[in-house]
C-alpha positions in Angstrom: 5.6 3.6 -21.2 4.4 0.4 -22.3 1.3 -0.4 -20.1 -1.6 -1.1 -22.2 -3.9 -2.6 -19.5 -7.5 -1.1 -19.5 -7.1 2.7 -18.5 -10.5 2.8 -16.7 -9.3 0.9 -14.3 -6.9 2.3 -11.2 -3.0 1.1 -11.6 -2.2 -2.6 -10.0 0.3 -3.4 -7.8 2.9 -5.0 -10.5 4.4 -8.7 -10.1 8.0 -9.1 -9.7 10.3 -10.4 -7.0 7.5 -8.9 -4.1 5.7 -11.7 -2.5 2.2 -11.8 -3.6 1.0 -12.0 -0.3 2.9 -8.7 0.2 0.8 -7.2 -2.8 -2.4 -7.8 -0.9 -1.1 -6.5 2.4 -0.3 -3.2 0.3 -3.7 -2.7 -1.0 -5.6 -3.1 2.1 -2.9 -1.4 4.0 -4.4 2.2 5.5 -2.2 5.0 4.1 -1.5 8.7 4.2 -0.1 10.8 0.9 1.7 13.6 1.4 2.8 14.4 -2.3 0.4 14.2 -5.2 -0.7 17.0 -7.4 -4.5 17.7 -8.5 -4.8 17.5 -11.9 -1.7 15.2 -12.2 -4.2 12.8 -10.3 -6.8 13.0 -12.8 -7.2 9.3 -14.2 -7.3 8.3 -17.6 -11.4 8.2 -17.7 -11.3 11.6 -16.4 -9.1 13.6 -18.3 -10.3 12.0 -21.8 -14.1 13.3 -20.3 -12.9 16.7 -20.0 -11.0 16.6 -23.2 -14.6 15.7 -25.0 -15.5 19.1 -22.6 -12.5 21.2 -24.4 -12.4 19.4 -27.9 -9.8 22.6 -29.1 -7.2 20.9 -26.8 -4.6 18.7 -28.2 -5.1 16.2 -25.6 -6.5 12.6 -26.4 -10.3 12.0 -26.1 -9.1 8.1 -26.4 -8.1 6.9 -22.9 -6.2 4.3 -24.5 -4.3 6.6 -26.6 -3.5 8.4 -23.3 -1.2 5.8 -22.7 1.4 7.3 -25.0 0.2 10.3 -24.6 2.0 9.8 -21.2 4.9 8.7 -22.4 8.1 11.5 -21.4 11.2 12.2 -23.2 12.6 14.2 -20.0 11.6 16.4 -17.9 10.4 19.3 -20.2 8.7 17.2 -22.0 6.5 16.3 -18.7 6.0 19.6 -17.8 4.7 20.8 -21.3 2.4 17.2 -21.5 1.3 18.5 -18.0 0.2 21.9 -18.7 -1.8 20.8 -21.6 -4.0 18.9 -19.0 -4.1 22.0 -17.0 -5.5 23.5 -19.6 -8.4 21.5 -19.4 -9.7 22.4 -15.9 -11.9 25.5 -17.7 -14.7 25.9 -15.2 -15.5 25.5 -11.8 -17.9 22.3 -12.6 -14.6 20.5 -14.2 -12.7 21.4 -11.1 -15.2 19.9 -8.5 -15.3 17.3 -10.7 -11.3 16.5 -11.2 -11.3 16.9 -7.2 -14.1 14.2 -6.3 -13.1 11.7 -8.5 -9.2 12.0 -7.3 -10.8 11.3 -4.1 -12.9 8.3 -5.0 -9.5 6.8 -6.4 -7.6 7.2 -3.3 -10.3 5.5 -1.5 -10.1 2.1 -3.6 -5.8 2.6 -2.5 -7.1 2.8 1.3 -5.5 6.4 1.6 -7.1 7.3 4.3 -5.9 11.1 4.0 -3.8 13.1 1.5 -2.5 16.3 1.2 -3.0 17.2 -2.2 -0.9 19.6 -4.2 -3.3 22.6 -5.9 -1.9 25.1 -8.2 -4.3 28.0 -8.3 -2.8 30.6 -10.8 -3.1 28.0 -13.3 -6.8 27.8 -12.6 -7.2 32.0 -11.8 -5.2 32.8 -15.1 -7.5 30.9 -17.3 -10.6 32.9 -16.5 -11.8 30.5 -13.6 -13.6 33.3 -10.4 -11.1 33.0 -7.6 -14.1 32.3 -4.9 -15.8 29.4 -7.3 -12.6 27.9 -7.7 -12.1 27.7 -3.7 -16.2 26.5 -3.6 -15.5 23.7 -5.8 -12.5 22.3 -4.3 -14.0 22.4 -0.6 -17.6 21.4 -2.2 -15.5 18.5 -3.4 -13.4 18.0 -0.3 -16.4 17.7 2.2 -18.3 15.4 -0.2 -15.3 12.8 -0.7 -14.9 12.7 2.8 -19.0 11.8 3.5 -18.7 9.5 0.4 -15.3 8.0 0.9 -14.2 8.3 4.5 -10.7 10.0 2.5 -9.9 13.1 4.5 -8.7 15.6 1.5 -5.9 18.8 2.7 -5.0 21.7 0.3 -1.3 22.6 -0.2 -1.2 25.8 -2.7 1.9 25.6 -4.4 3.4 28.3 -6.9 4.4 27.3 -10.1 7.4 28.3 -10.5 7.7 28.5 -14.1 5.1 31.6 -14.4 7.5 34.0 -11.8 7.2 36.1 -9.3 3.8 37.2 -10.8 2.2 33.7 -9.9 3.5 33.7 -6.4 2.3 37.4 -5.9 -1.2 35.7 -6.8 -0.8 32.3 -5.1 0.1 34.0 -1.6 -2.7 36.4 -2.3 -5.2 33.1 -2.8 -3.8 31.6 0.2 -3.9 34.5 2.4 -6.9 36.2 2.0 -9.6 35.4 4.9 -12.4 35.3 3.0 -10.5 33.2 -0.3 -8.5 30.9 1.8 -10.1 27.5 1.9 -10.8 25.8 5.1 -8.7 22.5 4.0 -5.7 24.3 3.4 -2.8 23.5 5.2 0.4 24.0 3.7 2.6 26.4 0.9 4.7 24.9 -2.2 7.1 25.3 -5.1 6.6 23.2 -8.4 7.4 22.9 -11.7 11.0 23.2 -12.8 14.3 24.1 -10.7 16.7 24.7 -13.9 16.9 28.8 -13.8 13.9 28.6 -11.3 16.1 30.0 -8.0 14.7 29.3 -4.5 15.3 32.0 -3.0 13.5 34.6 -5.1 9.9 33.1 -3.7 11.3 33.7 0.3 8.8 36.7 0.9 6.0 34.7 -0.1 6.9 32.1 2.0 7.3 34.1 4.5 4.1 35.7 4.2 2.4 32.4 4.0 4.5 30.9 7.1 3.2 34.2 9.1 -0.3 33.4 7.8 -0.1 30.1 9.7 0.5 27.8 6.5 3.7 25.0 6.5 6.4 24.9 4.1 6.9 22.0 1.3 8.5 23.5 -1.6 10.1 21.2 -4.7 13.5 21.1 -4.4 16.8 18.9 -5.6 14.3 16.8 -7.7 16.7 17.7 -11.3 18.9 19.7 -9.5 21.9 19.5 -7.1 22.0 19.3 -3.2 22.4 23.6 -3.3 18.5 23.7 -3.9 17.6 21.7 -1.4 19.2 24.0 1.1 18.2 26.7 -0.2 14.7 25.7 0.7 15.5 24.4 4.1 17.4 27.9 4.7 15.5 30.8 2.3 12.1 29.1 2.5 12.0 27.1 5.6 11.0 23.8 4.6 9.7 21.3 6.8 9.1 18.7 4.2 11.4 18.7 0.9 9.2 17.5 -2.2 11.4 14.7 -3.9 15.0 16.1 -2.6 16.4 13.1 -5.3 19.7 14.7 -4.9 20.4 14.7 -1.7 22.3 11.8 -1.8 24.8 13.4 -2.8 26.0 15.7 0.1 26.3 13.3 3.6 25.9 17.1 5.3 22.5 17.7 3.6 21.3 14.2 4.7 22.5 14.5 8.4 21.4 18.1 8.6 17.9 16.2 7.4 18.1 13.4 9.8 18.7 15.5 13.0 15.7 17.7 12.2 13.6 15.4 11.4 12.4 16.9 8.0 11.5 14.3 5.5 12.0 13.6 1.9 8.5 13.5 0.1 10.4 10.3 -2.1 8.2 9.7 -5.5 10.2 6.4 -6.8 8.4 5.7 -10.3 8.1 9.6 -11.3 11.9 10.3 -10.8 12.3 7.5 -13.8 9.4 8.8 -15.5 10.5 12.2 -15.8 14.7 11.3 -15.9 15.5 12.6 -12.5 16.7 9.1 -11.9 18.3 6.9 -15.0 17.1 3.8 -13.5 14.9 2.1 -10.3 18.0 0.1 -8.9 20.2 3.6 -9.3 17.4 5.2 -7.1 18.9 7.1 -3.7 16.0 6.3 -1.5 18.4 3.4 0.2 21.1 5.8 0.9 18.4 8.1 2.3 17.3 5.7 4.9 20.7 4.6 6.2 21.4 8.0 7.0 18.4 8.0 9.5 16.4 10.2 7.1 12.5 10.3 7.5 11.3 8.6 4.1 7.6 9.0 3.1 6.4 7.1 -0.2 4.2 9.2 -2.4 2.9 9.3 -6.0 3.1 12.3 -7.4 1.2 12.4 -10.5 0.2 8.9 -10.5 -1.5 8.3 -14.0 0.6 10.2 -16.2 3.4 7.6 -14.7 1.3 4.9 -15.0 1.1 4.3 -10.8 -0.8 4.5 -8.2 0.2 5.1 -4.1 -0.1 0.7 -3.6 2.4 0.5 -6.9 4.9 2.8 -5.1 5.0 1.1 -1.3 5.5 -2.3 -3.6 8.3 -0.4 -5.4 9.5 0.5 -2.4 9.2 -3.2 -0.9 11.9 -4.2 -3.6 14.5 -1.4 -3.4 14.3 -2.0 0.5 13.6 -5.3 1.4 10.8 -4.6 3.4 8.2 -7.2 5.0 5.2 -6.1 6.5 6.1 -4.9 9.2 8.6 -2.7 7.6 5.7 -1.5 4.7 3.5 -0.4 8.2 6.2 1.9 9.5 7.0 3.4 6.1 3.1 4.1 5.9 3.4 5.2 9.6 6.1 8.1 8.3 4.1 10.2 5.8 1.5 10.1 9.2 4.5 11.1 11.7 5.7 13.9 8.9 2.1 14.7 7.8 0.1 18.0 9.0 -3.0 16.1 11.0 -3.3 16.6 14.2 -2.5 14.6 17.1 -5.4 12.6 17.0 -5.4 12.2 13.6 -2.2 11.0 13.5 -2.8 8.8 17.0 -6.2 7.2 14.6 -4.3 6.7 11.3 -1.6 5.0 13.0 -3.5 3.2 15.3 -5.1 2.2 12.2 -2.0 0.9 10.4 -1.1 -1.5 13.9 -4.7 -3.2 13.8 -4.8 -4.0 10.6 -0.9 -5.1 10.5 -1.4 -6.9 14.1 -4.5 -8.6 12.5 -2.8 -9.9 9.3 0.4 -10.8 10.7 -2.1 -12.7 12.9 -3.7 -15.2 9.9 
């Protein structure tokens, strides 16, 4: 990673070969986000405050030196950089915190609502109470959306890297009447897929689908096209978190395309991390021709040196999209999102004015 602009300030939309006029429409353009963790949010400013909270971690203090600090060697590597940062989440006052000011950055995008990934048991294992955890979060939620006009959702995902004992404690978190959070909406499945099977986490998802929550569980991100069904079939996804490997099995995609269950697609972290060698190899094309829904999301935008507006222009490039073509891309993650109708029927409605207005200048 070789970005040394100032780290207070949120990503820009890069130059390149995307109009500048079509930078502008980005940033003002309303948006939903349907795949972007919590703590992977936390900004530059943010995570070196909470490092000079924590000064036993080994993470940076400098935000500048943050920079490199984020710089991956695979996808291990990522994972190992990112659970140091977990780490720093130690109270319920830094997690109210991380939460409000992920908001206030999605407001300056114009991401109007997001549906952002929380992993509990990474919280709940460190010492953090289970019910001031769930306080902070909706303290947080309630606030931004006051403050910001950003609607904030909860999906509790499992990290799959601590076992069957974190998804025992996840499903407990996100089941429990008087634990579960009023914003949450949705189950999932992170961390890595090597020697991380789908199908061992099915009676959680089970329980959690019976308790009323939706399915988005990680899947064919650094693995083949076999993890991806195995979500759609063992844990009943509706939405497939990255699903990079897709591409390669035309049955997958169809079997996609006629149920309408889209690809959360993350362009910049699949080079980040390896998934993808490089942009221009990137399947999201191939993805689109076969008629599959396509959301643009971020993932864990500063540790990839992005933002939401960075990945619509990324997008722009690798499908020659004009505005018109950027509003219904931003109209999908609202189609494939959990609002309800008329949520969705006012974010979209959204999206047309302000398209219909600038297409009118």
């Amino acid at each position: 990673m070789t970005d040394h602009r100032d780290p207070s300030v949120p990503p820009t939309v890069p130059t390149g070969p995307v109009p500048r006029d079509l930078h502008h429409f980005i940033a003002g353009l309303p948006k939903a986000e349907l795949h972007v963790h919590h703590v992977g949010s936390a900004s530059p400013r943010i995570v070196s405050e909470l490092a000079a909270r924590h000064p036993d971690s080994k993470v940076p203090t400098d935000p500048e030196a943050l920079v490199d600090y984020f710089t991956f060697t695979d996808f291990a590597h990522f994972i190992e950089v990112y659970l140091s940062v977990v780490d720093l989440i130690r109270t319920p006052e830094d997690v109210r915190l991380l939460t409000y000011e992920v908001a206030r950055d999605m407001a300056r995008q114009q991401i109007r609502y997001a549906e952002l990934t929380v992993t509990p048991f990474s919280s709940t294992r460190r010492g953090i109470d289970e019910s001031a955890f769930m306080a902070a979060i909706e303290d947080a939620r309630k606030a931004a959306e006051a403050d910001f006009g950003t609607v904030l959702r909860w999906c509790f995902d499992i990290p799959g890297e601590a076992g069957l004992e974190a998804a025992e404690e996840t499903t407990r978190l996100a089941t429990t009447d008087k634990l579960r959070p009023e914003g949450l909406v949705s189950f999932g499945l992170g961390g890595p897929e090597v020697g991380v099977a789908r199908p061992q986490f099915k009676p959680y998802f089970d329980r959690a689908i019976a308790a009323g929550l939706r399915s988005v569980p990680h899947a064919g991100e650094t693995t083949g096209p076999g993890t991806v069904w195995d979500a759609l079939t063992e844990l009943r996804a509706e939405r497939i978190g990255h699903g990079t490997s897709s591409a390669e099995d035309p049955k997958l995609l169809a079997h996609l395309a006629e149920h309408g269950i889209a690809l959360e697609v993350c362009p910049t972290s699949n080079i980040a991390t390896r998934a993808v060698r490089k942009l221009d190899e990137h399947p999201i094309k191939e993805f689109v021709r076969a008629g599959v829904l396509v959301t643009i999301n971020s993932d864990d935008p500063p540790m990839f040196g992005t933002d939401l507006n960075n990945e619509y222009a990324v997008a722009a490039r690798l499908l020659d999209l004009d505005e018109q073509g950027l509003a219904a891309l931003a109209k999908n993650a609202v189609e494939a999102s959990f609002l309800d109708p008329v949520g969705k029927a006012k974010l979209a409605g959204e999206i047309d004015t302000y398209t219909a207005a600038w297409l009118a200048n």
